[in-house]
PDB file with one MODEL, atoms N, CA, C and O in Angstrom:
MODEL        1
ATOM      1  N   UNK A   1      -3.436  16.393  -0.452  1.00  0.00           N
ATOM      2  CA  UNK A   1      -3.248  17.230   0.707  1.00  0.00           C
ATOM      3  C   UNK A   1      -2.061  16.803   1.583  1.00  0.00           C
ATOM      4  O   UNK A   1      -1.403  17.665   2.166  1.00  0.00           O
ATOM      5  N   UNK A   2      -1.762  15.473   1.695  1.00  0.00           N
ATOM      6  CA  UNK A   2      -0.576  15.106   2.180  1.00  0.00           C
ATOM      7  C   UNK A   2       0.938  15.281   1.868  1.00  0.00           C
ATOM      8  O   UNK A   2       1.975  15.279   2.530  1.00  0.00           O
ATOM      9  N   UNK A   3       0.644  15.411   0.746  1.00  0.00           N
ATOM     10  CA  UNK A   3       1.840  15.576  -0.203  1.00  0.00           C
ATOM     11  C   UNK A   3       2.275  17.416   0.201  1.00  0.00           C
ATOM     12  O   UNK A   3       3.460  17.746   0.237  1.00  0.00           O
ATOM     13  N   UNK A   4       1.484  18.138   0.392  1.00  0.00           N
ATOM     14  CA  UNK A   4       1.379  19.646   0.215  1.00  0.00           C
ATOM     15  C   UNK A   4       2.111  19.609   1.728  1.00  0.00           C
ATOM     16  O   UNK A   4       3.037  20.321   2.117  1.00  0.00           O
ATOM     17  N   UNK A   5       1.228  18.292   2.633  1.00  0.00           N
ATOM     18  CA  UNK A   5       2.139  19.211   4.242  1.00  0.00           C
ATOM     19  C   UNK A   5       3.689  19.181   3.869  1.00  0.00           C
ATOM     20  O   UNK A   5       4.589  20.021   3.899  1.00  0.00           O
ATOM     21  N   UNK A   6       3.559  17.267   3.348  1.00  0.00           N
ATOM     22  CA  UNK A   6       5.099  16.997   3.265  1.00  0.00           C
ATOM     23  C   UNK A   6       6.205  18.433   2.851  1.00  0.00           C
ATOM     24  O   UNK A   6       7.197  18.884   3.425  1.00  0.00           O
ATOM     25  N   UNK A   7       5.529  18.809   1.690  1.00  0.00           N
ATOM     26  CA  UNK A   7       6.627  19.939   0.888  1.00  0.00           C
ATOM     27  C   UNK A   7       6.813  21.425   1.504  1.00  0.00           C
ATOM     28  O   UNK A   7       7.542  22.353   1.155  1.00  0.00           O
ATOM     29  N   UNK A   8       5.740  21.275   2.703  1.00  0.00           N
ATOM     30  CA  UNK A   8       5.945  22.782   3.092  1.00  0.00           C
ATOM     31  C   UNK A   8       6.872  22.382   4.226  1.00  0.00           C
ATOM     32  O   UNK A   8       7.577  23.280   4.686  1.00  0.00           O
ATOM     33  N   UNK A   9       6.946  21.476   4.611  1.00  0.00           N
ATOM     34  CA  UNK A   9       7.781  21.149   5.624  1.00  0.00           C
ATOM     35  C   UNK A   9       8.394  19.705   6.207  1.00  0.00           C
ATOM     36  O   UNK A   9       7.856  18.932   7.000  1.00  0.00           O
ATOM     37  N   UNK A  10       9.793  19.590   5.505  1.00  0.00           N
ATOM     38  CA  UNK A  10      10.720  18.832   5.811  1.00  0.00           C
ATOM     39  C   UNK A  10      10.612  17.793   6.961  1.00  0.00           C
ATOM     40  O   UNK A  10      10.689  18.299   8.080  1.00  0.00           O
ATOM     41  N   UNK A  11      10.437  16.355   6.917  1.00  0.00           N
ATOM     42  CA  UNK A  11      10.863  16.131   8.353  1.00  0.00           C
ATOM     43  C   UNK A  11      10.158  16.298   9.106  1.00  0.00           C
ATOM     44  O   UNK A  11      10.461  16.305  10.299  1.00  0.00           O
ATOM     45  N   UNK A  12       8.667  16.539   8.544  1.00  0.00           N
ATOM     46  CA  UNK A  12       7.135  16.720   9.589  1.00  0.00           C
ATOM     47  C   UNK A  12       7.526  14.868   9.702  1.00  0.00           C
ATOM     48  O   UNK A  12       8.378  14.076   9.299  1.00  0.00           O
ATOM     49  N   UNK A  13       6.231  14.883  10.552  1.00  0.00           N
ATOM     50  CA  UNK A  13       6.208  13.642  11.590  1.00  0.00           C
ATOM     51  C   UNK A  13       5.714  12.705  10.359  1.00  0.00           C
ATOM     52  O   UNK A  13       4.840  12.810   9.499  1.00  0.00           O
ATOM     53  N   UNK A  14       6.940  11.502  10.772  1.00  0.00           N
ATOM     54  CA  UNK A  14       6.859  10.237  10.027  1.00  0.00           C
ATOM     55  C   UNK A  14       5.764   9.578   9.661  1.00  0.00           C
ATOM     56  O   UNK A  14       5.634   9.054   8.555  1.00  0.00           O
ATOM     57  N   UNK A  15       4.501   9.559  10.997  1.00  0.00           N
ATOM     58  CA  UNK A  15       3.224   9.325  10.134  1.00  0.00           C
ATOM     59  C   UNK A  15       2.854   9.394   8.903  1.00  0.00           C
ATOM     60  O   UNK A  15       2.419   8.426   8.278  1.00  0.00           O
ATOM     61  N   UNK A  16       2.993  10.547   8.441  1.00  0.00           N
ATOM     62  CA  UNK A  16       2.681  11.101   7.129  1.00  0.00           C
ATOM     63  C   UNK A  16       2.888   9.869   6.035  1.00  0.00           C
ATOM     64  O   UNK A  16       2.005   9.430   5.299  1.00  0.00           O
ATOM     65  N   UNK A  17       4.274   9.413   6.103  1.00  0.00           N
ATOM     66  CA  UNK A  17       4.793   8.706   5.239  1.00  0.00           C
ATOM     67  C   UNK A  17       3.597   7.497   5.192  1.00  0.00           C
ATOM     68  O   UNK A  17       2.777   7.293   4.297  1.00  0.00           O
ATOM     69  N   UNK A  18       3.781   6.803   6.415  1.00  0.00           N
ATOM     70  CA  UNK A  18       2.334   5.652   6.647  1.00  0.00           C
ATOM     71  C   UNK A  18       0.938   6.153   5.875  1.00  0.00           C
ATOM     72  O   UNK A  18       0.452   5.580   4.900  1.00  0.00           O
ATOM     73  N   UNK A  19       0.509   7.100   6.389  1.00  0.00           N
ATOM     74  CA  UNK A  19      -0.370   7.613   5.552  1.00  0.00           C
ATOM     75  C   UNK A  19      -0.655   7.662   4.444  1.00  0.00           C
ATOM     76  O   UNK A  19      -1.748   7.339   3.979  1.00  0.00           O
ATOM     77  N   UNK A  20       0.503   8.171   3.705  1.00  0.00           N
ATOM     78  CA  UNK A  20       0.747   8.113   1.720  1.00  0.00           C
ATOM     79  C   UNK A  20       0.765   6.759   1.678  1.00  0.00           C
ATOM     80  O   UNK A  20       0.043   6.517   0.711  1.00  0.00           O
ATOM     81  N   UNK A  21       1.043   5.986   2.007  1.00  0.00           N
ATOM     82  CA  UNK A  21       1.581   4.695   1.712  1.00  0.00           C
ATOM     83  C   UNK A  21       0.210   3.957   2.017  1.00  0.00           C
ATOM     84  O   UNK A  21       0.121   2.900   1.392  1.00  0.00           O
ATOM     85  N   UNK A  22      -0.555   4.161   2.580  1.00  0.00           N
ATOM     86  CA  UNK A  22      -1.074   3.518   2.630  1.00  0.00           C
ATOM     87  C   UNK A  22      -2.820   4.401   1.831  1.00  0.00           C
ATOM     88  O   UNK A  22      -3.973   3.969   1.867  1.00  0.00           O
ATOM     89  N   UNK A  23      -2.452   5.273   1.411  1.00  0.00           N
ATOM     90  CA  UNK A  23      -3.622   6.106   0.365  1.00  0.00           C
ATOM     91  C   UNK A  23      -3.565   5.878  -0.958  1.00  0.00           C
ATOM     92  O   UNK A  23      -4.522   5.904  -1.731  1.00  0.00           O
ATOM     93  N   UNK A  24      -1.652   5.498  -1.400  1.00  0.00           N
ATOM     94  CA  UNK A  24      -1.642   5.091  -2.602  1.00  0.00           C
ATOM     95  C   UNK A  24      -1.595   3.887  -2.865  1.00  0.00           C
ATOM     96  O   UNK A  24      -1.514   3.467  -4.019  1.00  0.00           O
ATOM     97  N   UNK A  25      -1.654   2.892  -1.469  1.00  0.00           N
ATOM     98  CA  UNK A  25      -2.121   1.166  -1.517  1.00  0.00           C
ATOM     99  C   UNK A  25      -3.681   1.302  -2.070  1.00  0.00           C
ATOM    100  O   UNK A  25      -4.229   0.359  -2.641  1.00  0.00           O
ATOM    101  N   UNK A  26      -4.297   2.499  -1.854  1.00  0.00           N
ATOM    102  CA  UNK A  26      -6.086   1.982  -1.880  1.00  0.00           C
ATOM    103  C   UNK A  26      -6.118   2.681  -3.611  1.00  0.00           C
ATOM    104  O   UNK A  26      -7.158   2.428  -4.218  1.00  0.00           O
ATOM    105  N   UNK A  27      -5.556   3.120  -4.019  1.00  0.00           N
ATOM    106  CA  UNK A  27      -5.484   3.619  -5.407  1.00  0.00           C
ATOM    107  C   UNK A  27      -4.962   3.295  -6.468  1.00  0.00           C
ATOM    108  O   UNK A  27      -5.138   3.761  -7.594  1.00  0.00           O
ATOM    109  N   UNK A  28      -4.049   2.167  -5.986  1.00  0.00           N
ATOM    110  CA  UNK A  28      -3.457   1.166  -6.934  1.00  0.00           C
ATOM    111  C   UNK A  28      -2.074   1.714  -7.270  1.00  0.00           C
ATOM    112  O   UNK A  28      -1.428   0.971  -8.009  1.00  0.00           O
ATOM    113  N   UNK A  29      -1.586   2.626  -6.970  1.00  0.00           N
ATOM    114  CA  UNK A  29      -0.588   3.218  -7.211  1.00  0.00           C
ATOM    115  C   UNK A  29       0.792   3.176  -6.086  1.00  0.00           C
ATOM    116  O   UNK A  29       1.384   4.004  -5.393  1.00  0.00           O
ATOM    117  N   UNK A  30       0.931   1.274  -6.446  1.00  0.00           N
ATOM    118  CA  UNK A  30       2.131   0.496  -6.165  1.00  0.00           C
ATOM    119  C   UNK A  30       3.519   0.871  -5.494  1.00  0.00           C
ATOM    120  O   UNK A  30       4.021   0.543  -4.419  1.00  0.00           O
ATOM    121  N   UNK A  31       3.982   1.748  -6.616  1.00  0.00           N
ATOM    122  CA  UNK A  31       5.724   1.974  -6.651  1.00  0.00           C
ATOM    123  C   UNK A  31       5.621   3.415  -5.243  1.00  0.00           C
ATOM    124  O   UNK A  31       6.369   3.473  -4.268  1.00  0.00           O
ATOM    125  N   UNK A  32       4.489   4.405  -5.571  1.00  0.00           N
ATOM    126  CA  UNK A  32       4.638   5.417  -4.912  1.00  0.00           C
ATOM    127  C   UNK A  32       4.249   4.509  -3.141  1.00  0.00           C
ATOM    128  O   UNK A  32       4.922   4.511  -2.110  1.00  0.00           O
ATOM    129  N   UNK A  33       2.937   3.852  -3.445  1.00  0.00           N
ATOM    130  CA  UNK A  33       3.068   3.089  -2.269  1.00  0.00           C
ATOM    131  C   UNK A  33       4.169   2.904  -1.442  1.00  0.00           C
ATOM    132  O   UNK A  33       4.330   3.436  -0.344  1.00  0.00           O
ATOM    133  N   UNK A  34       5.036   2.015  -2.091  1.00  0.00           N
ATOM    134  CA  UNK A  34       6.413   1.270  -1.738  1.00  0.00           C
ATOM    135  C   UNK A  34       7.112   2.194  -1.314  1.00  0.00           C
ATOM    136  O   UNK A  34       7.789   1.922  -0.323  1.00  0.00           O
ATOM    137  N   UNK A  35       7.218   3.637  -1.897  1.00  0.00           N
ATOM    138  CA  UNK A  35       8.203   4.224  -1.705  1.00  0.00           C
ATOM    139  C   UNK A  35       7.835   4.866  -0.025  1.00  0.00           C
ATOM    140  O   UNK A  35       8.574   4.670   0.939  1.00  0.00           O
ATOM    141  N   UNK A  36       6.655   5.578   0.017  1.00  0.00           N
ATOM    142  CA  UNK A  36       6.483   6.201   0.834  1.00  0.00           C
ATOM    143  C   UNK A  36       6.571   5.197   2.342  1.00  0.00           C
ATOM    144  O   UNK A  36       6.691   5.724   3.448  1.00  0.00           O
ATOM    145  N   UNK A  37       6.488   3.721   2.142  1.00  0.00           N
ATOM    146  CA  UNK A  37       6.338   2.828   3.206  1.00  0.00           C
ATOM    147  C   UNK A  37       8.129   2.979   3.173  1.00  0.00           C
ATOM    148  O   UNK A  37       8.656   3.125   4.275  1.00  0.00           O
ATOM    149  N   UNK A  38       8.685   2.959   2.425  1.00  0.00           N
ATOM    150  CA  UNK A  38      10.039   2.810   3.104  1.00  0.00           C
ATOM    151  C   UNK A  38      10.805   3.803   4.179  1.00  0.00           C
ATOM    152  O   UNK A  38      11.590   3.601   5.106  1.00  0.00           O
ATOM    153  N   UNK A  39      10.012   5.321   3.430  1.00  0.00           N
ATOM    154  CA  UNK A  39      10.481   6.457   4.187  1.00  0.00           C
ATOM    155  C   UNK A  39      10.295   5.987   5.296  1.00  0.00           C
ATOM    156  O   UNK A  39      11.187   5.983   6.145  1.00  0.00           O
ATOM    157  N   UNK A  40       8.357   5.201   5.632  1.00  0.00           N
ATOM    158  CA  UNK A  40       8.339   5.967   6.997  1.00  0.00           C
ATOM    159  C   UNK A  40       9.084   4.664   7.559  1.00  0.00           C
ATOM    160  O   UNK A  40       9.703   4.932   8.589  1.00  0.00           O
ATOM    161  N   UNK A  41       9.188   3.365   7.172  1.00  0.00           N
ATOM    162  CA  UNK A  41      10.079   2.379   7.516  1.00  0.00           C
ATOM    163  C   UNK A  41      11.446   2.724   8.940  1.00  0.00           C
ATOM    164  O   UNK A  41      11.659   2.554  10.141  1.00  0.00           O
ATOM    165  N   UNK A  42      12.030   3.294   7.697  1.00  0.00           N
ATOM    166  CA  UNK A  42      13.489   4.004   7.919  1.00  0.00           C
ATOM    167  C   UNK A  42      13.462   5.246   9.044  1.00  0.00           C
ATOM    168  O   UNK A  42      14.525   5.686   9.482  1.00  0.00           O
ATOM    169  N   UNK A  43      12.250   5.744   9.451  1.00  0.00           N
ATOM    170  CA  UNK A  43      12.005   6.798  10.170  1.00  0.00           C
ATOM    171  C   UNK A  43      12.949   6.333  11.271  1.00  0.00           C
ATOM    172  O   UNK A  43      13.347   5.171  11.364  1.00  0.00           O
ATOM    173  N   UNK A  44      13.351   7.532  12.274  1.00  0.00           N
ATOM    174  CA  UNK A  44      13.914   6.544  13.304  1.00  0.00           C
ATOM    175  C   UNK A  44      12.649   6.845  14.865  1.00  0.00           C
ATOM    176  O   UNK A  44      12.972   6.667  16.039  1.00  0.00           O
ATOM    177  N   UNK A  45      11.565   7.212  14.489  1.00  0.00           N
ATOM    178  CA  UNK A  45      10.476   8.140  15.342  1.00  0.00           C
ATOM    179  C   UNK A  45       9.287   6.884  14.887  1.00  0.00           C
ATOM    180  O   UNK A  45       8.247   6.949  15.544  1.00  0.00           O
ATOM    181  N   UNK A  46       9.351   5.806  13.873  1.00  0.00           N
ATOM    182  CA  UNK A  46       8.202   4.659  13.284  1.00  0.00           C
ATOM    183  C   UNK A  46       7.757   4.453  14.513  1.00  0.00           C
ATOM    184  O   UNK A  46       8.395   4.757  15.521  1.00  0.00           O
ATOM    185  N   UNK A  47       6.471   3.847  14.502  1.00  0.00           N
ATOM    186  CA  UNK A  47       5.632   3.290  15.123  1.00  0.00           C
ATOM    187  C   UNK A  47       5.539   1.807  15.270  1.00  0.00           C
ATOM    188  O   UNK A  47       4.413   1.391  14.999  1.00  0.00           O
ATOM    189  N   UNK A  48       6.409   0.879  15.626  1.00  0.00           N
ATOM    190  CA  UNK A  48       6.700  -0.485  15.743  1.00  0.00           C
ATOM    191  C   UNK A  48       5.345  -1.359  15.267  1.00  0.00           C
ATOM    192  O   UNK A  48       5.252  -2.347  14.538  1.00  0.00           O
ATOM    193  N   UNK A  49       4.800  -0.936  15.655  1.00  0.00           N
ATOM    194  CA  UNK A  49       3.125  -1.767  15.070  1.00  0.00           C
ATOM    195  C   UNK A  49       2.812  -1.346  13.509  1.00  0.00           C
ATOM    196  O   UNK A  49       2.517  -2.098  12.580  1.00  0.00           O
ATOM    197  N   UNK A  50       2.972   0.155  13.502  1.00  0.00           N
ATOM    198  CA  UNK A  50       3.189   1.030  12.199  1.00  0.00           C
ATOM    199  C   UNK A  50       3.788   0.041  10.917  1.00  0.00           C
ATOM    200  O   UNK A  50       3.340  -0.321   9.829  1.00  0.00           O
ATOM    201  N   UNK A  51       5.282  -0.219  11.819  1.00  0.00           N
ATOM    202  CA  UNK A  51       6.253  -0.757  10.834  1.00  0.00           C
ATOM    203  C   UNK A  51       5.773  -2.473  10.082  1.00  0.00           C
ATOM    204  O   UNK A  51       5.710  -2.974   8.959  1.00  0.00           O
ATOM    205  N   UNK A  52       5.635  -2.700  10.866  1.00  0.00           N
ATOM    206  CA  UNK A  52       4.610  -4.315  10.455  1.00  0.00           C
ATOM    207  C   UNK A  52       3.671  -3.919   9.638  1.00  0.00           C
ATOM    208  O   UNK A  52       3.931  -4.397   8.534  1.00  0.00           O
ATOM    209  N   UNK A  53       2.418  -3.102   9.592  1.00  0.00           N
ATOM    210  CA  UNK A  53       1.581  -2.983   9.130  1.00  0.00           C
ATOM    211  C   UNK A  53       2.267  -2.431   7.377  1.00  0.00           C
ATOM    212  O   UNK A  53       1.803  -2.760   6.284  1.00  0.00           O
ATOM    213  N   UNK A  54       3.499  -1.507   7.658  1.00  0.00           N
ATOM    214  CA  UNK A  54       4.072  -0.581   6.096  1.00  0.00           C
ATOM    215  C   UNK A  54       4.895  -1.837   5.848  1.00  0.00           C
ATOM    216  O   UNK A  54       5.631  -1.610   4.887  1.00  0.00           O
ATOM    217  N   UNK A  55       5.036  -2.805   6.218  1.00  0.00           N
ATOM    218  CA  UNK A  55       5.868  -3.846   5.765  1.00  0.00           C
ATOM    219  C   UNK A  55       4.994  -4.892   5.026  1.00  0.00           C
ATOM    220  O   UNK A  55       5.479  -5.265   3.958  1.00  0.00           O
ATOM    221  N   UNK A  56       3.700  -5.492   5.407  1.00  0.00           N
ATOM    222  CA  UNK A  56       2.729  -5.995   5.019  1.00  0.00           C
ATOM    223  C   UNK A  56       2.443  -5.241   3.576  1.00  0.00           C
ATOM    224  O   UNK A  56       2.522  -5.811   2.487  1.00  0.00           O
ATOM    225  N   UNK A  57       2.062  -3.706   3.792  1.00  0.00           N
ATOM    226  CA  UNK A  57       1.882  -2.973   2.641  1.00  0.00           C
ATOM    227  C   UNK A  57       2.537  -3.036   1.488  1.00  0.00           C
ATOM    228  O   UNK A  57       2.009  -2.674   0.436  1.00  0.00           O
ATOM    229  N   UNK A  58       3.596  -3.441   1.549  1.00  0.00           N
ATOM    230  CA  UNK A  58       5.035  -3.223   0.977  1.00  0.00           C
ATOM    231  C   UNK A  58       4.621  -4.865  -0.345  1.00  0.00           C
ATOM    232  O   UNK A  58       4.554  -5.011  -1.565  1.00  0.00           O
ATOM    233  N   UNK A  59       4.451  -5.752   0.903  1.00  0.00           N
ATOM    234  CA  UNK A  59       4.113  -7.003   0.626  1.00  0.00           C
ATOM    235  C   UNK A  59       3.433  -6.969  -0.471  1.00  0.00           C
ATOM    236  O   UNK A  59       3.883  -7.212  -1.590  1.00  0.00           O
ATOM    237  N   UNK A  60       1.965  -6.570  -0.111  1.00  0.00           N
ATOM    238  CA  UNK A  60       0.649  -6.664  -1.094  1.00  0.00           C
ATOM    239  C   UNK A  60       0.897  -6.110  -1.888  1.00  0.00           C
ATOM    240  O   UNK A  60       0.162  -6.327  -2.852  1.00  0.00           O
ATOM    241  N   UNK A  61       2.187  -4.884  -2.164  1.00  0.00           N
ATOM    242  CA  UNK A  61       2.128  -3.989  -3.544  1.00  0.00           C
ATOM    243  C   UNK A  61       2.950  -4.947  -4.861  1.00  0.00           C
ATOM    244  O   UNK A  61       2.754  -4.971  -6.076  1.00  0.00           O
ATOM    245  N   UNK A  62       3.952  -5.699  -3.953  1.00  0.00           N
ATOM    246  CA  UNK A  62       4.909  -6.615  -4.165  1.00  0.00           C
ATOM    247  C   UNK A  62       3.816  -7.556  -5.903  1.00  0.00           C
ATOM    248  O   UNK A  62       4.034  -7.634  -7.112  1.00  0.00           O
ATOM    249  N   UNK A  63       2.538  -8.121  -4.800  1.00  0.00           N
ATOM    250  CA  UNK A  63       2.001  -9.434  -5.411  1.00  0.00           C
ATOM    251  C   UNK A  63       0.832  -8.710  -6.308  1.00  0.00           C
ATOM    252  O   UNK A  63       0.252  -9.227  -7.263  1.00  0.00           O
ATOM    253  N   UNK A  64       0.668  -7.683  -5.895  1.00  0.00           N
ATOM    254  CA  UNK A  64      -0.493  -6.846  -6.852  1.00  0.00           C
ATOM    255  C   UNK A  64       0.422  -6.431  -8.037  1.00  0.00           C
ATOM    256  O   UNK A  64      -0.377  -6.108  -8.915  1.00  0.00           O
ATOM    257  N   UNK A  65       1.288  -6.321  -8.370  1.00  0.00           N
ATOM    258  CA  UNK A  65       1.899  -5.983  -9.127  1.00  0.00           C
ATOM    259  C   UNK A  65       2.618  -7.214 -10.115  1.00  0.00           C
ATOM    260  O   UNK A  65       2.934  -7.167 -11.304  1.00  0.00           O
ATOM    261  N   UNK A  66       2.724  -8.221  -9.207  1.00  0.00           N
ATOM    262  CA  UNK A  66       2.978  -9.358 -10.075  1.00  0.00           C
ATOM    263  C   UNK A  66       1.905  -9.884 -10.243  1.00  0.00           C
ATOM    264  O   UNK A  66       1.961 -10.859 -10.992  1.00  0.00           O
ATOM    265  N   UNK A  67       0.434  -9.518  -9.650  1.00  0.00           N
ATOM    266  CA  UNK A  67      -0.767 -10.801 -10.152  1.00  0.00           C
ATOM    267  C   UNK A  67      -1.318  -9.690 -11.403  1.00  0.00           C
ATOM    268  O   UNK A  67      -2.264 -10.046 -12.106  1.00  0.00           O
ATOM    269  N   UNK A  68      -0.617  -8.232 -11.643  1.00  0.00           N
ATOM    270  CA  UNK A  68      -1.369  -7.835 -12.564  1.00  0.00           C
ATOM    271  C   UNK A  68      -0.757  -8.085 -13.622  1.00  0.00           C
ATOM    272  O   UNK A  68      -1.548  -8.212 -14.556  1.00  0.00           O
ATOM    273  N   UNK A  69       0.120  -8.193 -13.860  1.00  0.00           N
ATOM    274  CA  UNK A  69       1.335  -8.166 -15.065  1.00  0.00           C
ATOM    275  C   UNK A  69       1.070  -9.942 -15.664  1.00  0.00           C
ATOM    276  O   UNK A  69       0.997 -10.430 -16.792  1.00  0.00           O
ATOM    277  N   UNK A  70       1.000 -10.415 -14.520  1.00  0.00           N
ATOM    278  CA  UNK A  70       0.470 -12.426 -15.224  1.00  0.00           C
ATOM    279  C   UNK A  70      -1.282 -12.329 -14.843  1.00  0.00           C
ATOM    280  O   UNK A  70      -1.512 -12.366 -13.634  1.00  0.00           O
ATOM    281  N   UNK A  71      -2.008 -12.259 -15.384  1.00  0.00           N
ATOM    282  CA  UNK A  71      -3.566 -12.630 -15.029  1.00  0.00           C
ATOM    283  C   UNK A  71      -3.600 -13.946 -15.122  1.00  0.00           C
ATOM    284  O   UNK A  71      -2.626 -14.481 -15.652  1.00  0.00           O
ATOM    285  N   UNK A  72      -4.517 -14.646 -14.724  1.00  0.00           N
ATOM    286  CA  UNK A  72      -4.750 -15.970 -14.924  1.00  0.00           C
ATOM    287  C   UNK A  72      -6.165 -16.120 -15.096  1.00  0.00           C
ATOM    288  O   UNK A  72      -6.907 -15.423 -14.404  1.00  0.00           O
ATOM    289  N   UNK A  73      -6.686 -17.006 -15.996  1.00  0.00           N
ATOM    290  CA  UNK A  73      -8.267 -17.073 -16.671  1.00  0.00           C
ATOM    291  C   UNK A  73      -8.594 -17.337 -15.423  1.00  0.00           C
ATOM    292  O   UNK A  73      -8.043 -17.825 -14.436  1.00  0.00           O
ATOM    293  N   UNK A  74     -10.131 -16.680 -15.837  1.00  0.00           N
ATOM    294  CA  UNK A  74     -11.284 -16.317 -14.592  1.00  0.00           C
ATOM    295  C   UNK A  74     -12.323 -16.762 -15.899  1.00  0.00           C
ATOM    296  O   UNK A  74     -12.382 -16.199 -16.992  1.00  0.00           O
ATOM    297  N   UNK A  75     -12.990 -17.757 -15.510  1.00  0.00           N
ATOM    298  CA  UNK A  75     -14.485 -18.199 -16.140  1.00  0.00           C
ATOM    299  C   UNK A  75     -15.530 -18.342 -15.596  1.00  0.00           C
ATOM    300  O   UNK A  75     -15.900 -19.462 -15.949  1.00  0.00           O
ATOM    301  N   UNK A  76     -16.483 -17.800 -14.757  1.00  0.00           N
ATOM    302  CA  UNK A  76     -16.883 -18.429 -13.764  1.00  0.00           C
ATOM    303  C   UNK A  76     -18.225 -18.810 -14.805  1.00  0.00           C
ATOM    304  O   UNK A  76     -18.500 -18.496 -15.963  1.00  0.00           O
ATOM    305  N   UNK A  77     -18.956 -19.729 -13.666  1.00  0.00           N
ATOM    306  CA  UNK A  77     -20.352 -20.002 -14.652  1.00  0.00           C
ATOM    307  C   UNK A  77     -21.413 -20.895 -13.020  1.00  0.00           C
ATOM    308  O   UNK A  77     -21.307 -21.536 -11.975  1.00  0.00           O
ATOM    309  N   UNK A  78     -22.229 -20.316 -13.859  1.00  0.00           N
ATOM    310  CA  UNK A  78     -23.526 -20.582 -12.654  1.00  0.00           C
ATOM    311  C   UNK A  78     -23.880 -21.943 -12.614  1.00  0.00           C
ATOM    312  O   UNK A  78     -24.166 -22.611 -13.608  1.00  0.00           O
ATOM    313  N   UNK A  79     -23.852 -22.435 -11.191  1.00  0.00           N
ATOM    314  CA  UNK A  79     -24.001 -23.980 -10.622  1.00  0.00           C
ATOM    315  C   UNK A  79     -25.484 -24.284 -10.694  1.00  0.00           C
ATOM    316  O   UNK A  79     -25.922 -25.434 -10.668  1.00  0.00           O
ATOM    317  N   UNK A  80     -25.969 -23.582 -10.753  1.00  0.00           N
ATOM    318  CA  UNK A  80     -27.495 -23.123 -10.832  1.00  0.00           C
ATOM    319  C   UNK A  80     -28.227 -23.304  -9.581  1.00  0.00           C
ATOM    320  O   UNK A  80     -27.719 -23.406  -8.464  1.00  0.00           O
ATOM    321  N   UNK A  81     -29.875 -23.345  -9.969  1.00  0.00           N
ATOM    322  CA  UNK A  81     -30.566 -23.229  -8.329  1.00  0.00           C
ATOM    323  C   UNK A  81     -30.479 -23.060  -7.102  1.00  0.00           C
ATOM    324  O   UNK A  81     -30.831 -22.243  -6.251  1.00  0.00           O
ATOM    325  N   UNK A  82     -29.620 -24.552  -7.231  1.00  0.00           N
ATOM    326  CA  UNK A  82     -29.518 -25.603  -5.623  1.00  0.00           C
ATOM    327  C   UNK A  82     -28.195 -25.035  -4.839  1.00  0.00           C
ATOM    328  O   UNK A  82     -28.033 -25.440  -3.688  1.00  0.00           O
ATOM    329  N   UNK A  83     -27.353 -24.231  -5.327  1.00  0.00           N
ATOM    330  CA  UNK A  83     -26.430 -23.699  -4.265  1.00  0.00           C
ATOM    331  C   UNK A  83     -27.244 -22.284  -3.890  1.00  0.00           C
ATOM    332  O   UNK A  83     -27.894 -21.628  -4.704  1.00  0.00           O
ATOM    333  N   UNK A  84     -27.107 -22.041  -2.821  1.00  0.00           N
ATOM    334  CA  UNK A  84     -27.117 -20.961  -1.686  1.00  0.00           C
ATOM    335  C   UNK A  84     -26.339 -20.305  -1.652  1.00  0.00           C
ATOM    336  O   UNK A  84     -26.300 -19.438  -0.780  1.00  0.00           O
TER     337      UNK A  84
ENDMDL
END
């Protein structure tokens, strides 16, 4: 639905961009992430708190993308009973 305002109209309010960017952070879908955080980045109308937060975003897509491409063994195994 976001995508649909974007295309009907140019240059709607930079939010938007934050928004995508941060809908395709919760979906795993990285690059579009990144991209849409830069638009609203570059906005010259951003939200200064906004911009930290799409910069952070930017971040996590950064290391999600490199912790998926290298996995590192995960074994776990039960300590048994006596931990809580």
């Amino acid at each position: 639905p976001l995508e649909k305002v974007m295309s009907l109209q140019e240059g709607y309010k930079s939010k938007l961009y934050y928004f995508l960017a941060v809908s395709y952070w919760n979906i795993d879908e990285f690059d579009k992430s990144v991209s849409n955080a830069d638009k609203f980045i570059s906005a010259p109308d951003a939200f200064k708190d906004w911009v930290l937060d799409a910069k952070r975003i930017k971040n996590n897509c950064a290391f999600a993308k490199y912790a998926m491409q290298h996995p590192v063994p995960f074994n776990p195994f039960n300590l048994g009973d006596s931990i809580i």
